[in-house]
LUMLODO-954121 format. One record per residue (C-alpha): x, y, z. Coordinates in Angstrom, 1 decimal, padded with zeros to 4 digits, always signed. Example, Ala and Ser with C-alpha at 12.3 -4.5 7.8 and 13.67 -1.06 7.14 Angstrom:
BEGIN
+--------+--------+--------+
!      x !      y !      z !
+--------+--------+--------+
! +012.3 ! -004.5 ! +007.8 !
! +013.7 ! -001.1 ! +007.1 !
+--------+--------+--------+
END
This chain:
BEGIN
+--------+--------+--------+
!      x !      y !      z !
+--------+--------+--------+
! +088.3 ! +119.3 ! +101.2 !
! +089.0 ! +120.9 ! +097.9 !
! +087.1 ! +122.6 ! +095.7 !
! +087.2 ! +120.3 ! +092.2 !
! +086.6 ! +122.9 ! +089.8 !
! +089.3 ! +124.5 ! +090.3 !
! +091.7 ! +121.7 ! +090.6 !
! +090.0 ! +119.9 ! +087.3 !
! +090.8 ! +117.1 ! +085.4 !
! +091.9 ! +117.7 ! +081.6 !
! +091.6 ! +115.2 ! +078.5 !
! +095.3 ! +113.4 ! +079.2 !
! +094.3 ! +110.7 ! +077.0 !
! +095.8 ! +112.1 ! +073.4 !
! +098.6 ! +113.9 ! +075.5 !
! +101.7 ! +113.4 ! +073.9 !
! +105.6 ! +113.7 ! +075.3 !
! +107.4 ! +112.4 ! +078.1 !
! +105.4 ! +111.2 ! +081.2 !
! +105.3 ! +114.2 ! +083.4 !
! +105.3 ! +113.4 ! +087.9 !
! +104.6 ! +116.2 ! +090.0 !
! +105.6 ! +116.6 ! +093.4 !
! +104.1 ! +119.0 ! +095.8 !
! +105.3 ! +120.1 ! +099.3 !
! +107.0 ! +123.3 ! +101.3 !
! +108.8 ! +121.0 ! +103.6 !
! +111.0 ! +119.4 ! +100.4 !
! +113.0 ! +116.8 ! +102.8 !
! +110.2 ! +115.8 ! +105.4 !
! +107.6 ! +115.7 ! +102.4 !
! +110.2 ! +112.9 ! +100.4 !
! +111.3 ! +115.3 ! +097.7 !
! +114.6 ! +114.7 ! +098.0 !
! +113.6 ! +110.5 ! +097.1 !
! +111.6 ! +111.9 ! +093.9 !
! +114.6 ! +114.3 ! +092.9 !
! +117.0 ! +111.0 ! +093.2 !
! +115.0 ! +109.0 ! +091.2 !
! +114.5 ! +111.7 ! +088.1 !
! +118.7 ! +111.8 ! +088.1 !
! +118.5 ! +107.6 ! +087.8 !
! +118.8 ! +106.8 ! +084.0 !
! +115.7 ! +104.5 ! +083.8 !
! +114.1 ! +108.0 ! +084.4 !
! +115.8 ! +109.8 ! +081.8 !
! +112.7 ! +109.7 ! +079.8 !
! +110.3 ! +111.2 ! +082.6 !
! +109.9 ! +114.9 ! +083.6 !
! +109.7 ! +115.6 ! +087.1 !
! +108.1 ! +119.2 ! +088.4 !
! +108.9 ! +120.1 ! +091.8 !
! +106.5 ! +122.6 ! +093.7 !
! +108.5 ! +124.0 ! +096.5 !
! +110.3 ! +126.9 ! +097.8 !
! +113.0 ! +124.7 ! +099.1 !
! +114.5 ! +122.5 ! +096.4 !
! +117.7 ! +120.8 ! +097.7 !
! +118.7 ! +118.3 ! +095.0 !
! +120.5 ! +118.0 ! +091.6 !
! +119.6 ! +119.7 ! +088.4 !
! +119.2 ! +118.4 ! +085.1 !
! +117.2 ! +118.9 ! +081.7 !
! +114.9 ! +117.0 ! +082.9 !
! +114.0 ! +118.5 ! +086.7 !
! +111.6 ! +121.6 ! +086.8 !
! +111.4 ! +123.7 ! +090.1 !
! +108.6 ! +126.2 ! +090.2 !
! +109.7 ! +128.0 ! +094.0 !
! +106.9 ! +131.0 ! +093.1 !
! +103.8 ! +128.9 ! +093.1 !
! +101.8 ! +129.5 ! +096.3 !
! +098.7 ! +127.2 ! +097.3 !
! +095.4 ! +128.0 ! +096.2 !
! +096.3 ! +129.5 ! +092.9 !
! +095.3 ! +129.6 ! +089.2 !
! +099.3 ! +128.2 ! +089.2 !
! +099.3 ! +125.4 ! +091.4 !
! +096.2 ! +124.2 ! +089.5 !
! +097.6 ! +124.7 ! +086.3 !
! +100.8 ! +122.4 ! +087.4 !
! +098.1 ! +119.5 ! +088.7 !
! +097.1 ! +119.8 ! +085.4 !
! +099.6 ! +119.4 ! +083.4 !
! +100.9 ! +116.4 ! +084.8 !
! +100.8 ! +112.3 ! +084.6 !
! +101.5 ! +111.2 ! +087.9 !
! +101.6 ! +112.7 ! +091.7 !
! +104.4 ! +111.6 ! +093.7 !
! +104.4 ! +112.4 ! +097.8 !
! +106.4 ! +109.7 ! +099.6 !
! +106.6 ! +111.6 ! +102.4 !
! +108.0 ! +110.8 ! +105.6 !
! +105.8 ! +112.2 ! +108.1 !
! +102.0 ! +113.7 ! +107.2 !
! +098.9 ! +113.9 ! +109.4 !
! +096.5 ! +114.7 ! +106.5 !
! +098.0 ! +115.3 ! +102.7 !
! +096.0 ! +117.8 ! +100.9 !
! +098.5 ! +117.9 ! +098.3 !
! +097.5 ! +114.1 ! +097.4 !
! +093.1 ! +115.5 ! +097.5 !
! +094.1 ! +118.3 ! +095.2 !
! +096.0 ! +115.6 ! +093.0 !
! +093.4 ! +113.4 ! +093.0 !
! +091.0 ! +116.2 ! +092.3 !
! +093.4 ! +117.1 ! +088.7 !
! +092.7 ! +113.1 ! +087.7 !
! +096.2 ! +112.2 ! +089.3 !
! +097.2 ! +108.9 ! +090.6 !
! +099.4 ! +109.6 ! +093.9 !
! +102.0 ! +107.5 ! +094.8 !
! +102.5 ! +108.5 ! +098.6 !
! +103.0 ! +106.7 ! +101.8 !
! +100.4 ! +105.4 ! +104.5 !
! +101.2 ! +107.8 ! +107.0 !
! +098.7 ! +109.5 ! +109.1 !
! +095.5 ! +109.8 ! +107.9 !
! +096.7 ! +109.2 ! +104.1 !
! +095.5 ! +105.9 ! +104.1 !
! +092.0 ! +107.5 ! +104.2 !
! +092.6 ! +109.2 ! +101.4 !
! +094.4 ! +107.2 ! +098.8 !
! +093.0 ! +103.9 ! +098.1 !
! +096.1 ! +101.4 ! +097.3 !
! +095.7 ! +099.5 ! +093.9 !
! +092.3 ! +102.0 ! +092.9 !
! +093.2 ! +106.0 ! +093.5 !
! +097.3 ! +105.5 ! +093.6 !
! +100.0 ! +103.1 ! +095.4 !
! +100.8 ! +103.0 ! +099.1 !
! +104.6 ! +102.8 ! +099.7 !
! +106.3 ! +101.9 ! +102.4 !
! +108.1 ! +105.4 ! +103.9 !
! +112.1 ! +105.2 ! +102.6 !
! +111.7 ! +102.8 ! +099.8 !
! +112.9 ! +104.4 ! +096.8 !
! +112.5 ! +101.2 ! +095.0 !
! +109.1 ! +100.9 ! +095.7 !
! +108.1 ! +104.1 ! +094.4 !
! +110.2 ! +103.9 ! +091.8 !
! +108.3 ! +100.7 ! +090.5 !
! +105.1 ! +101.9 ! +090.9 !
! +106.6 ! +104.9 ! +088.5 !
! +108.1 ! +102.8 ! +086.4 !
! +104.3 ! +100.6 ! +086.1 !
! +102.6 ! +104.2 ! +085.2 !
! +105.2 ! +105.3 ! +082.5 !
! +104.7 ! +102.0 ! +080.7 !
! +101.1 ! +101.8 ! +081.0 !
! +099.1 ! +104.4 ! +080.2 !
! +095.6 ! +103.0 ! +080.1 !
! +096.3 ! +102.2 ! +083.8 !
! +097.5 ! +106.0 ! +084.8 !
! +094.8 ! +107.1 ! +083.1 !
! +092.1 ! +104.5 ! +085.0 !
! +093.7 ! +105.3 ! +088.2 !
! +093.1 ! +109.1 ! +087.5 !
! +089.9 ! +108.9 ! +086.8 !
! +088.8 ! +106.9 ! +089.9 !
! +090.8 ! +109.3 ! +091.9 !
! +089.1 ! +112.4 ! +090.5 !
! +085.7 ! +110.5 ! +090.7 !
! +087.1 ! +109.8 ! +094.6 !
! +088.0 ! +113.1 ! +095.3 !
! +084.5 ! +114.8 ! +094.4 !
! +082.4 ! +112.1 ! +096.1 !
! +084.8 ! +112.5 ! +099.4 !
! +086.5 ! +115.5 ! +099.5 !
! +084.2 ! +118.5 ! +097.9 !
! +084.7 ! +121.6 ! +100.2 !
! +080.9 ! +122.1 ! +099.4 !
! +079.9 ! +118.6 ! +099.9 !
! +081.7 ! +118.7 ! +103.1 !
! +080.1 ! +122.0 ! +104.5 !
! +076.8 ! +120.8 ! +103.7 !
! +077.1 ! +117.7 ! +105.7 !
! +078.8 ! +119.1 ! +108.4 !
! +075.7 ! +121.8 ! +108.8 !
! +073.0 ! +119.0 ! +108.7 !
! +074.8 ! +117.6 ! +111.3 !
! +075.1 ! +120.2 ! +113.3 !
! +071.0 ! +121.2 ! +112.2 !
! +070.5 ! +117.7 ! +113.7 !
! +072.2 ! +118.3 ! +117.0 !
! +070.9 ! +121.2 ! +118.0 !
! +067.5 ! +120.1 ! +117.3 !
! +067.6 ! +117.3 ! +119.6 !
+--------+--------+--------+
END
């Protein structure tokens, strides 16, 4: 779980500038970074910044590419890059359980990731995000391309993600449950 309120969800619906995608992983190639970092050097994303969190960027550089290697997990800085962006982007290529994509969801993120382990648990396709299919760059860069030209919809997607997130995912929550349960079997 996480705890939503620290990862929060901000106003984003007078924001004003270039959409802004965030990606969010240690293990840059496994985690798909290097499929997000191709797709902010295509021209159709010219017009999009793209924020890398990661101590191991390994792609190209340009004015609009952002890599923040001194941000650790569980900071006042990682929450402050979920909220400043649009859009989370994890099309990662192996994952057993993406917390990156429940503290996205938390911020009032869609997450466009893939349906690998237990991911599919946690992002609901068409409602939270977008499941792509691992290595299709042109999938994820449509579902992109659909959330840079519609906000209403990133924003609607956000929202039922952060509402997701605190019904499903509160650390609190979570520990509470998990006591009764534990009150109930040891009763009986």
């Amino acid at each position: 779980g996480v705890n939503p309120r620290r990862f929060t969800s901000p106003d984003r619906t007078a924001r004003d500038g270039p959409m802004r995608v965030l990606f969010v992983g240690a293990d840059f190639e496994r985690k798909g970074g290097d499929l997000v970092a191709r797709l902010a050097v295509d021209p159709a994303f010219r017009d999009v910044e793209f924020h890398f969190v990661t101590r191991s960027y390994q792609g190209p550089s340009a004015e609009n590419i952002h890599v923040h290697a001194n941000v650790s997990t569980n900071t006042p800085a990682l929450a402050d890059a979920y909220r400043d962006a649009d859009v989370f982007a994890l099309p990662t290529r192996q994952d057993s359980y993406s917390i990156a994509s429940v503290e996205a969801m938390a911020s009032g993120l869609p997450v466009i990731t893939t349906p690998t382990g237990g991911i599919p648990d946690i992002v609901a396709e068409g409602e939270t995000g977008y499941l792509v299919p691992r290595e299709d760059l042109a999938a994820v860069a449509d579902r992109l391309r659909k959330l840079r030209d519609d906000p209403a919809l990133r924003l609607r997607l956000g929202a039922a993600a952060r509402r997701r997130a605190e019904l499903k995912y509160d650390n609190d929550a979570l520990a509470e449950r998990t006591l009764a349960i534990l009150k109930s079997a040891a009763a009986s």
